[in-house]
C-alpha positions in Angstrom: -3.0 -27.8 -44.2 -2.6 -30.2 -41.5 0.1 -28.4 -39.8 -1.7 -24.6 -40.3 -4.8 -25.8 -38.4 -2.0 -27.4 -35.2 -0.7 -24.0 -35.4 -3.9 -22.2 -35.1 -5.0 -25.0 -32.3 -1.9 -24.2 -30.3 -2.2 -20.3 -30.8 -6.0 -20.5 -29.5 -5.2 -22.4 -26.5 -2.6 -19.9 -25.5 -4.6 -17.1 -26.5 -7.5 -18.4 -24.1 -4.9 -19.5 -21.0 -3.5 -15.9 -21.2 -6.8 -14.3 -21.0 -7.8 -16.7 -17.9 -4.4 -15.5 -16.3 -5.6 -11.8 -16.9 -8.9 -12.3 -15.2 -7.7 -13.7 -12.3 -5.7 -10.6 -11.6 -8.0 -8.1 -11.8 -10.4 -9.7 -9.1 -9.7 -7.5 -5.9 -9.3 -9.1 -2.5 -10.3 -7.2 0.3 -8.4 -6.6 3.2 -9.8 -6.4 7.0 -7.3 -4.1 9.0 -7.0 -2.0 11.5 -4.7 1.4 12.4 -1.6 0.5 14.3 0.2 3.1 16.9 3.8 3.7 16.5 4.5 2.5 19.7 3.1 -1.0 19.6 5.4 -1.5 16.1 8.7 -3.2 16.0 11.6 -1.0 17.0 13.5 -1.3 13.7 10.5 -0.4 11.9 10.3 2.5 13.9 13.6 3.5 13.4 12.9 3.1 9.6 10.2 6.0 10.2 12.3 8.1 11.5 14.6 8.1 9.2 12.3 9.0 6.1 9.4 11.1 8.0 10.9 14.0 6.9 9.8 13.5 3.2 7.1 11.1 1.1 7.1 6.9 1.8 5.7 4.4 1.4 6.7 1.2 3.1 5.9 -2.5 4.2 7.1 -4.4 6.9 5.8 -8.2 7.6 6.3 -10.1 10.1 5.2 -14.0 10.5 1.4 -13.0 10.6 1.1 -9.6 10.0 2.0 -7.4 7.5 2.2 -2.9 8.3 2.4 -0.8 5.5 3.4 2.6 6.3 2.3 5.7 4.6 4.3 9.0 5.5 2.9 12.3 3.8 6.3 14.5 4.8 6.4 17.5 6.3 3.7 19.5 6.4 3.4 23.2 7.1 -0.1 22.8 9.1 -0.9 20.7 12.3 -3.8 18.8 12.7 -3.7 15.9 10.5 -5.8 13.4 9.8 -5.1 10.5 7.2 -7.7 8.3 6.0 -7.9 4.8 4.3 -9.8 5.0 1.4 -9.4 1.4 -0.1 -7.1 -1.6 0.8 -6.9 -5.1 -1.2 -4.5 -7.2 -3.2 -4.2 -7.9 -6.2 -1.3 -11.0 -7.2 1.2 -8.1 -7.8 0.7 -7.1 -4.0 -0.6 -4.7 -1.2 -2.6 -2.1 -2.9 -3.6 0.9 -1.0 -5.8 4.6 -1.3 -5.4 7.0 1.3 -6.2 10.6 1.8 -4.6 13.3 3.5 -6.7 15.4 5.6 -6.2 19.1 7.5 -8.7 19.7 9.7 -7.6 23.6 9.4 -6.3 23.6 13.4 -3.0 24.7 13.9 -0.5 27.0 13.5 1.7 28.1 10.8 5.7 26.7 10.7 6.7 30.3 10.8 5.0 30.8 14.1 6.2 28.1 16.4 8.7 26.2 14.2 7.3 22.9 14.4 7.0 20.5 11.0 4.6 17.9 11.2 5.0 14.7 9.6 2.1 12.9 9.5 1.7 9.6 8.9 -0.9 6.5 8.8 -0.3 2.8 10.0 -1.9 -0.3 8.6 -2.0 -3.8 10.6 -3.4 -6.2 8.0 -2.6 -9.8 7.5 0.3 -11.0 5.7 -0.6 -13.0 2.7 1.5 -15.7 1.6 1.5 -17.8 -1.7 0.4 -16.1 -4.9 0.5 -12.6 -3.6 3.7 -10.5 -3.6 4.2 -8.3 -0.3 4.9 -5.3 -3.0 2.9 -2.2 -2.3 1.3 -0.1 -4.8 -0.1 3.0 -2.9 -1.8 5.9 -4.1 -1.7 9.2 -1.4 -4.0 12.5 -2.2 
C-alpha cells in the first residue's frame, strides 16, 4: 500500500511539472521590429534571396544582435505588391510569424511586358538568446 501511494506521489508530481512546462509555452512574447531594405542586409543574405526569389521561403538570418527573417511570396503574375505583418512573437520553439500578401490591383499582366515580380517582406527584430530557438514558424496568405 505503502509503495502504490509513492507511485501515485511520483506520477502527480510529474503530471503537475509537465503541465507547468506546457503553460509556459503557450505565453506569446511580442516582438518590436521594424521593415529592413535589401540593401542595408548582409551580402550573403542577399545572395541567399536571390537564389530562392523565384519560388516560396521562408528564412532567418541572425547576426550578434539582430535577427531578419525573410519572407518571399514567389513569383507573381501582378505588380504592385504589398506585404504586410500581421503578428510577430516567440514562442520557446522560436520566431513565429503572420503575414499577408497584398495586390493593390496596379500593374500589368506577365504576358504584356514579361516581367515576374517576386515580392518579398524583411523583418529586423532582435535576436533572442537562451530559451528560444532562432526556428521560424511562418504562416503567409
Amino acid at each position: 500500500m505503502r509503495r502504490m501511494i509513492t507511485a501515485l506521489g511520483i506520477c502527480l508530481a510529474l503530471f503537475l511539472s509537465g503541465c507547468h512546462v506546457m503553460e509556459e509555452d503557450e505565453v506569446k512574447k511580442r516582438l518590436d521590429y521594424t521593415i529592413s531594405s535589401y540593401d542595408r542586409l548582409p551580402r550573403e543574405l542577399q545572395e541567399v534571396i536571390d537564389r530562392k526569389k523565384e519560388q516560396p521561403f521562408q528564412i532567418t538570418y541572425s547576426n550578434r544582435d539582430s535577427c531578419f527573417i525573410v519572407i518571399g511570396y514567389g513569383g507573381q503574375q501582378m505588380g504592385k505588391y504589398g506585404i504586410q505583418v500581421r503578428e510577430l512573437y516567440a514562442l520557446r520553439d522560436g520566431y513565429h510569424v503572420r503575414t499577408e500578401l497584398i495586390g493593390t490591383g496596379k500593374g500589368t499582366k506577365e504576358g504584356k511586358d514579361g516581367i515576374v515580380y517576386t515580392p518579398f517582406i524583411i523583418i529586423k527584430t532582435r535576436r533572442l538568446y537562451g530559451k528560444y530557438s532562432d526556428q521560424l514558424h511562418a504562416i503567409s496568405s
